[in-house]
N, C-alpha and C positions, 0 to 999 in steps of 0.2 A: 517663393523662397526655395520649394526644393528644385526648381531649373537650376537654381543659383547653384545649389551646395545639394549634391546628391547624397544624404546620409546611407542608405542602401550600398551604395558603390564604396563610397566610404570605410562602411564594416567589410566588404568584399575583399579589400586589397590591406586591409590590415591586416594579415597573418604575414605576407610578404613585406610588410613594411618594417613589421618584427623582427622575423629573421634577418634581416638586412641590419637592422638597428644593432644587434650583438657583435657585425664587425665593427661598427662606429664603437663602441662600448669597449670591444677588444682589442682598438686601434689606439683609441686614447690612453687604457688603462697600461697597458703594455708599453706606450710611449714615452704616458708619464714617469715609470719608473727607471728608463731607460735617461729621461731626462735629469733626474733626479739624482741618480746614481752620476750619469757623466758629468752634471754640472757640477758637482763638489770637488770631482778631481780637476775639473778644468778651471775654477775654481782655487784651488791649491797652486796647481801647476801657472797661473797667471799674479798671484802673490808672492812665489818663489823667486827669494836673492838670486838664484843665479839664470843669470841672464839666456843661456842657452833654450834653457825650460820655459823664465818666464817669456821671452821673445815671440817662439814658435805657438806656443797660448792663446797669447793674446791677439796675432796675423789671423788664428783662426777662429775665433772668437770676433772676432769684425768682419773677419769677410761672409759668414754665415750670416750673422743678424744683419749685416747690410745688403744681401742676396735674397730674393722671393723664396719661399718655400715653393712655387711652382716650377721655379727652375729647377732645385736642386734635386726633386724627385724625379724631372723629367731628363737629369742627365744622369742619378743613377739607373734609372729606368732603361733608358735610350741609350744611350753614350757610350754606357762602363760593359757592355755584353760587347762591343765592339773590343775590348780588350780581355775579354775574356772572365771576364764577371757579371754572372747572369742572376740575376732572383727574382721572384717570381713578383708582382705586384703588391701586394699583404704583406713580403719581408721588405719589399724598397720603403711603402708606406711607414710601418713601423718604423723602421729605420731614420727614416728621411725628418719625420715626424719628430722622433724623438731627439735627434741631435739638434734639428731647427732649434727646438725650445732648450735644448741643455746647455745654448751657449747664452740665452737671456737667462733662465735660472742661476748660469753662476755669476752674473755681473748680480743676480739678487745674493746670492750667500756670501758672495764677496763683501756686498755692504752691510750682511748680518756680523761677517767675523772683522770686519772693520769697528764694527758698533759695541764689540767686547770691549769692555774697558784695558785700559793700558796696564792698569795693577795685575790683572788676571794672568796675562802674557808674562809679566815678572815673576808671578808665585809661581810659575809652572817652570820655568827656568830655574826659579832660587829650587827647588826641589830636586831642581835633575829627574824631572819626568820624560820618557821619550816624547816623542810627537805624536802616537800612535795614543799612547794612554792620555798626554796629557788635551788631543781633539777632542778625542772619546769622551773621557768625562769629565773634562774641564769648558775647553774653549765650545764647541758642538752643542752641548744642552744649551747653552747662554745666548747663540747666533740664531739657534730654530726657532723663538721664539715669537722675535720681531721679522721675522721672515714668512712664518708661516700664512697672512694674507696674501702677498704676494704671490707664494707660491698656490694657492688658490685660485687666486684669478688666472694663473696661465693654466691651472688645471683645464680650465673653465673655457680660457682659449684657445686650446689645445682641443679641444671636444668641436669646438664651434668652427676649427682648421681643416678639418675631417674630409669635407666636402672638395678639398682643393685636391684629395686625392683620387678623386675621379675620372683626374684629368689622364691617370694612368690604370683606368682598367678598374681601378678597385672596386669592389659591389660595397659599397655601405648607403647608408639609407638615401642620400640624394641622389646618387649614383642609381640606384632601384627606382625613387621616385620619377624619375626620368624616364627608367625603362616602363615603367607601367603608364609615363604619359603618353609617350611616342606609341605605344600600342593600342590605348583607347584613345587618344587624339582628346583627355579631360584630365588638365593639370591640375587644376584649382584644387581637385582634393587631396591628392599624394602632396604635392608642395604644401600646403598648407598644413596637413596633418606632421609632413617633416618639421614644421616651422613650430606648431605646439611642442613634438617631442624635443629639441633645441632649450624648446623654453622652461619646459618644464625641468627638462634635466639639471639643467645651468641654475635653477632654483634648487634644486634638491642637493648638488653641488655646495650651491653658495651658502645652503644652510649648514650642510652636516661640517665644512671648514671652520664656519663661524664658532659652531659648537665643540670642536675641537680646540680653536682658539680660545675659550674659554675658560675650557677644562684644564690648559696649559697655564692660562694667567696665575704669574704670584698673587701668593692669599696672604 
């Protein structure tokens, strides 16, 4: 068994698999917010009467979630420094990461503020609330609700997307576990140990949403 799985080597390359691990961690967490924040206005902006707005939205919003996230990093990466926009690997990732998923999150809030009821969108009107106050505290608290697994699971597959960014340089943990395989010529344990942290996180994820989700449910 220890031919198989060298625990020795194992604890050896764990402090590098760590520090590796904090850009996955600072890839996702960064992303996600970046996703969350754009998908509401894209979001808004794909719901809006006037057509100019929602048009342009909605072309972008489908050509993204129907394009690879490998492409799209690999032409900001590659492509966009031919025109004179350069960033380093860590801001295309974030980037590339974050908008990927901010055009699936807002086909999600879209079916959250669809799921408002009709009467609600009346009182906020009969009132004469702007749009600002009347998302804020009217329509907004009522859409997070039934949205909030959702947005969980892409947390979750956002975390487990991570690895696609390697393809451009970036060091996060698969990307490292590579590099330490290619140099001891013994994958089984970097891979493998990636494959625990994946799992576990995505557990500790899916719990702390859940608990979230419940803390939210009407009582």
């Amino acid at each position: 068994m220890n031919d198989l799985f060298d625990w020795q080597y194992a604890l050896q390359i764990l402090p590098e698999l760590l520090r590796a691990s904090l850009n996955t961690l600072g890839i996702t967490l960064i992303g996600f917010v970046i996703a969350i924040v754009l998908g509401l206005f894209l979001a808004l902006g794909r719901r809006s009467k006037h057509y100019w707005l929602s048009w342009p939205t909605t072309l972008v919003i489908e050509f993204i979630r129907s394009t690879p996230l490998l492409i799209q990093v690999y032409f900001l990466y590659y492509v966009l420094p031919n025109y004179g926009l350069s960033m380093t690997a860590m801001q295309v990732g974030i980037i590339g990461i974050g908008v990927h998923y901010a055009c699936y999150i807002a086909e999600v809030y879209r079916s959250g503020l669809d799921a408002v009821p009709r009467a609600q969108w009346e009182a906020v009107t009969a009132l004469n609330m702007t749009p600002y106050i009347a998302y804020r505290n009217i329509i907004l608290p009522q859409a997070f609700r039934p949205i909030l697994p959702p947005l969980g699971n892409y947390l979750i597959a956002m975390l487990k997307d991570t690895p696609v960014l390697s393809a451009i340089t970036v060091v996060e943990i698969m990307q490292q576990a590579k590099n330490i395989g290619s140099e001891s010529f013994r994958y089984l344990e970097p891979i493998t140990m990636v494959g625990l942290f994946f799992l576990a996180l995505s557990i500790v994820l899916a719990y702390l949403v859940r608990r979230l989700e419940l803390r939210l449910e009407l009582r």
